[in-house]
GUBA-239321 format. One record per atom (N, C-alpha, C): x, y, z. Coordinates in steps of 0.02 Angstrom, whole numbers, padded with zeros to 5 digits, always signed. Layout:
# GUBA-239321
XYZ;...
//
This chain:
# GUBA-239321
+01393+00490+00573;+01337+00479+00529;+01274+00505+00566;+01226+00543+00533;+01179+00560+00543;+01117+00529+00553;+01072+00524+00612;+01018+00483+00639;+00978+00463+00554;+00951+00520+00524;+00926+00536+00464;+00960+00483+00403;+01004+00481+00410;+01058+00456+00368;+01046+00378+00380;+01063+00343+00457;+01080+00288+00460;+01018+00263+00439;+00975+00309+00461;+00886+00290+00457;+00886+00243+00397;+00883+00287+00342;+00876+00282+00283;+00933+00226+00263;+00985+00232+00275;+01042+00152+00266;+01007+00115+00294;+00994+00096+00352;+00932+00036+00393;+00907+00015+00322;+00823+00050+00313;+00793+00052+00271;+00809+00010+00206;+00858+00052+00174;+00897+00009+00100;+00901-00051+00124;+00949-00070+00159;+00968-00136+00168;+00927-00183+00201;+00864-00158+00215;+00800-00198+00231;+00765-00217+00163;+00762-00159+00125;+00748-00168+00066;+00757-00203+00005;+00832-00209+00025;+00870-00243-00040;+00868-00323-00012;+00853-00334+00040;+00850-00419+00057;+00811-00470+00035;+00746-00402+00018;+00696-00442-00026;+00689-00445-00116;+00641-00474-00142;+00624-00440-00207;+00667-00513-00229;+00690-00478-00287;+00741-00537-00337;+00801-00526-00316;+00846-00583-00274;+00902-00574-00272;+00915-00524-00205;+00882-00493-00188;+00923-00423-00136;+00954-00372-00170;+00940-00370-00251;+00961-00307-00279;+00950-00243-00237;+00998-00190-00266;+01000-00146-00229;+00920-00075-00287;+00934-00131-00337;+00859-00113-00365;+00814-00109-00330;+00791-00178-00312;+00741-00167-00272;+00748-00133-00217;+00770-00128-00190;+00779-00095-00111;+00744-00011-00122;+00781+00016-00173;+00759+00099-00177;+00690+00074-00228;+00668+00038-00267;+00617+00011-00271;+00564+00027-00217;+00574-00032-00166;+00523-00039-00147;+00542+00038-00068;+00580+00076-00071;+00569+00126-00016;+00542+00193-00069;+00557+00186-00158;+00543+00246-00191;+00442+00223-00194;+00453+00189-00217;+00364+00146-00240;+00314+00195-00202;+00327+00164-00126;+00250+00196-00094;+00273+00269-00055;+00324+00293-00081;+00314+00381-00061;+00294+00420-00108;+00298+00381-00197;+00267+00401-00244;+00200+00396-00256;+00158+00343-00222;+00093+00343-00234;+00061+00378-00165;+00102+00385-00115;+00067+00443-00058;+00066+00504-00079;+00105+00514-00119;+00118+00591-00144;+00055+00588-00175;+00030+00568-00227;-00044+00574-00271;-00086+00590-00237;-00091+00594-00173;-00156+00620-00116;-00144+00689-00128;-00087+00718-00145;-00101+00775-00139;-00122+00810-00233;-00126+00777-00275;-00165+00792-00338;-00246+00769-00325;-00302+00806-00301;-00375+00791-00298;-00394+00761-00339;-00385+00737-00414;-00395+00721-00469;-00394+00644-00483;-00326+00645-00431;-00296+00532-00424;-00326+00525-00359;-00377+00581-00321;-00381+00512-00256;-00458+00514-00277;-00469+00445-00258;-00569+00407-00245;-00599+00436-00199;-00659+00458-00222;-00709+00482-00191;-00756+00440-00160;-00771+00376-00189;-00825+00295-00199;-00768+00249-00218;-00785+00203-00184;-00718+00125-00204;-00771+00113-00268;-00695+00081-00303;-00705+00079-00377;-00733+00008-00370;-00740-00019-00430;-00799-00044-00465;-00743-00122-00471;-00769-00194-00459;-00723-00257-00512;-00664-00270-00451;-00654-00241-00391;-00602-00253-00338;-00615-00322-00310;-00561-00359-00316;-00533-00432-00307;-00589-00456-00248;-00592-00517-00223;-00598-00547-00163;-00536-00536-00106;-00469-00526-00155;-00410-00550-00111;-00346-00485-00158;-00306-00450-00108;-00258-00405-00129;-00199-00410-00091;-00151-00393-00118;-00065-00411-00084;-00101-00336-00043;-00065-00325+00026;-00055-00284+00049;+00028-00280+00062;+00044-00213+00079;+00115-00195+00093;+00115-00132+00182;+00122-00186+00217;+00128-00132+00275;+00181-00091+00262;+00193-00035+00285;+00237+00030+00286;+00252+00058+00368;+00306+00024+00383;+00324+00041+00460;+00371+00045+00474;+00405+00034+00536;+00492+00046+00537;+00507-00014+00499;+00467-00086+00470;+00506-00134+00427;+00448-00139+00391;+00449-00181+00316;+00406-00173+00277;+00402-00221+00289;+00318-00254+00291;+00288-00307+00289;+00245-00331+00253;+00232-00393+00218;+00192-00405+00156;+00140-00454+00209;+00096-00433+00182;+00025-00497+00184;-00036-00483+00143;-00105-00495+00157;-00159-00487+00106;-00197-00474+00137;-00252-00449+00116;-00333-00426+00130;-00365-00451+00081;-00437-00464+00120;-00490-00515+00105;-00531-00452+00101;-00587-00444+00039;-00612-00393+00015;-00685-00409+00019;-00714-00372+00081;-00799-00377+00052;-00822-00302+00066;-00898-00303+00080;-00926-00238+00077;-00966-00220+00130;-00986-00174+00167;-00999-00163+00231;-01069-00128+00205;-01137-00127+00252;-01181-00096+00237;-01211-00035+00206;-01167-00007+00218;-01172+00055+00165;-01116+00056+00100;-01098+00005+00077;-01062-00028+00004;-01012+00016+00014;-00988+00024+00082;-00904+00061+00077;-00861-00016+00087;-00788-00014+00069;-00759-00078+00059;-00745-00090+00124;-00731-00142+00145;-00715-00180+00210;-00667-00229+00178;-00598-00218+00211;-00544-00269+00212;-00510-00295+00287;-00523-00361+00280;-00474-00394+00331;-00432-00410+00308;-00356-00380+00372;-00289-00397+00339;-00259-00467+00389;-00230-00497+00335;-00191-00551+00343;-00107-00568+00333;-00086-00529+00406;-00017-00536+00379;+00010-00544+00459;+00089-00519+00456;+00127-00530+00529;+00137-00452+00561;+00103-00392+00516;+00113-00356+00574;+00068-00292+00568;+00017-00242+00600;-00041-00215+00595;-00013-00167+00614;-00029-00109+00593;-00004-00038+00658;-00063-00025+00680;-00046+00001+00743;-00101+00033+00792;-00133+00085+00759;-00103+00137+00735;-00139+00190+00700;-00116+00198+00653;-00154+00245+00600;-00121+00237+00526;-00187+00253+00479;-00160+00221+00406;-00226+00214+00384;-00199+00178+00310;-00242+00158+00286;-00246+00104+00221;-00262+00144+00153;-00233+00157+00102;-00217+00156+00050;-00251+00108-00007;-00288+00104-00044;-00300+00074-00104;-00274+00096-00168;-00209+00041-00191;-00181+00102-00256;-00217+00064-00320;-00245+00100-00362;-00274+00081-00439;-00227+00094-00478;-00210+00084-00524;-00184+00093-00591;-00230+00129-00636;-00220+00201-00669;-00250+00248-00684;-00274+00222-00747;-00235+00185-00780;-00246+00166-00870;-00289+00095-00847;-00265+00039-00828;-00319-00010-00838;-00372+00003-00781;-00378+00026-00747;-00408+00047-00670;-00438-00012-00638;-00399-00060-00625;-00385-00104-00597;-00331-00106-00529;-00363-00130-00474;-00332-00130-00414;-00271-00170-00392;-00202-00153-00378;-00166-00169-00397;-00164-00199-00318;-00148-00180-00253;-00143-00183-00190;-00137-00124-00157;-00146-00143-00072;-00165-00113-00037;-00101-00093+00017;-00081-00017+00027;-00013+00008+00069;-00057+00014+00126;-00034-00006+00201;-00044+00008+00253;-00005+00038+00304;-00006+00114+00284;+00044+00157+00322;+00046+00180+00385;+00115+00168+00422;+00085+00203+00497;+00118+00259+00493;+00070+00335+00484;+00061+00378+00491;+00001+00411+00477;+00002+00489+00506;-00044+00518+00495;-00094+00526+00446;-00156+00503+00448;-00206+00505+00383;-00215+00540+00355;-00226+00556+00273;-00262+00612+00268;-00322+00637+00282;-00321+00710+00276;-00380+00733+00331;-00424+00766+00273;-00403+00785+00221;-00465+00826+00184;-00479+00774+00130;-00480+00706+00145;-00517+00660+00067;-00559+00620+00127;-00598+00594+00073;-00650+00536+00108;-00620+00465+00108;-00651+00446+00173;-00611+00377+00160;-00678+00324+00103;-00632+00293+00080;-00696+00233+00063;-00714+00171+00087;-00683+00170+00150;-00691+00097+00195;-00654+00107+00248;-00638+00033+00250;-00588+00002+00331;-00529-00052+00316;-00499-00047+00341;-00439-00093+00334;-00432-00131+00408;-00459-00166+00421;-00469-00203+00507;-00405-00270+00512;-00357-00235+00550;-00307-00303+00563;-00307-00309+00647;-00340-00375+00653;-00359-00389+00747;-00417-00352+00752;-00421-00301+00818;-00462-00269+00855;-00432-00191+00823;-00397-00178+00767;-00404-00118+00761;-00425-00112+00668;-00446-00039+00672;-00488-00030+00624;-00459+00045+00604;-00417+00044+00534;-00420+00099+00500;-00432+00124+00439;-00442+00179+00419;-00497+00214+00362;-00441+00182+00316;-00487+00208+00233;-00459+00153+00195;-00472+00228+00135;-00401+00231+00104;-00432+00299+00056;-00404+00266-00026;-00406+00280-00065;-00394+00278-00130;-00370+00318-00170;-00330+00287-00213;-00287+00345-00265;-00255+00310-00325;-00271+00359-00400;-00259+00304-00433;-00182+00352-00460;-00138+00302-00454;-00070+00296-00500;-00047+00279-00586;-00003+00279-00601;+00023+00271-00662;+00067+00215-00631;+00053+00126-00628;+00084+00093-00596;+00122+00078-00658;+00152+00083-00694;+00218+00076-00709;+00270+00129-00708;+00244+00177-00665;+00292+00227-00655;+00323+00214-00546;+00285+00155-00509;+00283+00188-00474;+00329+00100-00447;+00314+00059-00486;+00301-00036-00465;+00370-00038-00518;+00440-00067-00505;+00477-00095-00541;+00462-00173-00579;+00447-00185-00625;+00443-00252-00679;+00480-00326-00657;+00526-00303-00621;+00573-00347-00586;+00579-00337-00515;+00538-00310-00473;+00540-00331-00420;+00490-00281-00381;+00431-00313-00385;+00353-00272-00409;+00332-00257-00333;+00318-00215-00333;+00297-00158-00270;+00264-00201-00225;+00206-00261-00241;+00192-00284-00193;+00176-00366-00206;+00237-00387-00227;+00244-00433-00237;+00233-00483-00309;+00263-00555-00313;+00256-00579-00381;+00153-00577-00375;+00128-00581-00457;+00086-00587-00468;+00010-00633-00440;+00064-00712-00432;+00050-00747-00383;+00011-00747-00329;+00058-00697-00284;+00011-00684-00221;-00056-00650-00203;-00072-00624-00258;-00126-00582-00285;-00212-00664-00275;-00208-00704-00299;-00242-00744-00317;-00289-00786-00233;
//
């Protein structure tokens, strides 16, 4: 079996442990979800130029690392009204950068992906995503979230955790 291969088996079966049940729904769920809304960085049209307008106090975040990790960010605004989020969860990457996904039709902020990899380099960020002593840019992009969030076992968690 191939490094590539087992990778990706790892992955699933990290995937499928969570959600409803450990379906194997969710699992390609939640590994299809946020490579579909990274992809939208590359349409100019879905990513934010200015953080949008009506964004929560409080958002599920979804780290993106060798294991997926759920926690939240606390939402305020930094002196020049770019967003400032502190994250609240069990695991931060050193480098990376933060994601704000909207929903294109109600344009409402759904939560926040915190990926460790390379940022993009030709959009603006619209903030910070600060977990501990580190601090990374924060970019935006809006999706078609029912194309991207399964109904039954929702990209970043039950509704709930949102509040």
């Amino acid at each position: 079996m191939t490094r590539p291969t087992l990778s990706f088996l790892l992955l699933l079966a990290t995937g499928c442990g969570r959600g409803t049940g450990g379906s194997p729904t969710c699992g390609i769920a939640l590994l299809a979800g946020p490579g579909l809304i990274t992809s939208q960085l590359s349409n100019a049209r879905d990513v934010l130029t200015d953080p949008p307008r009506g964004i929560p106090d409080s958002l599920p975040a979804l780290v993106i690392q060798k294991s997926n990790d759920r926690g939240a960010v606390i939402v305020g605004r930094d002196a020049e009204g770019k967003v400032s989020m502190q994250f609240r969860g069990p695991a931060f990457p050193a480098q990376g950068y933060g994601l704000l996904v909207v929903d294109d039709t109600s344009q409402r902020a759904m939560g926040v992906l915190i990926l460790d990899q390379e940022e993009p380099k030709r959009h603006p960020a619209i903030g910070t995503v600060i977990g501990g002593s580190t601090a990374l840019n924060l970019y935006g992009v809006l999706v078609d979230w029912a194309s991207v969030s399964n109904p039954r076992c929702p990209l970043f968690g039950p509704a709930s955790q949102t509040s």
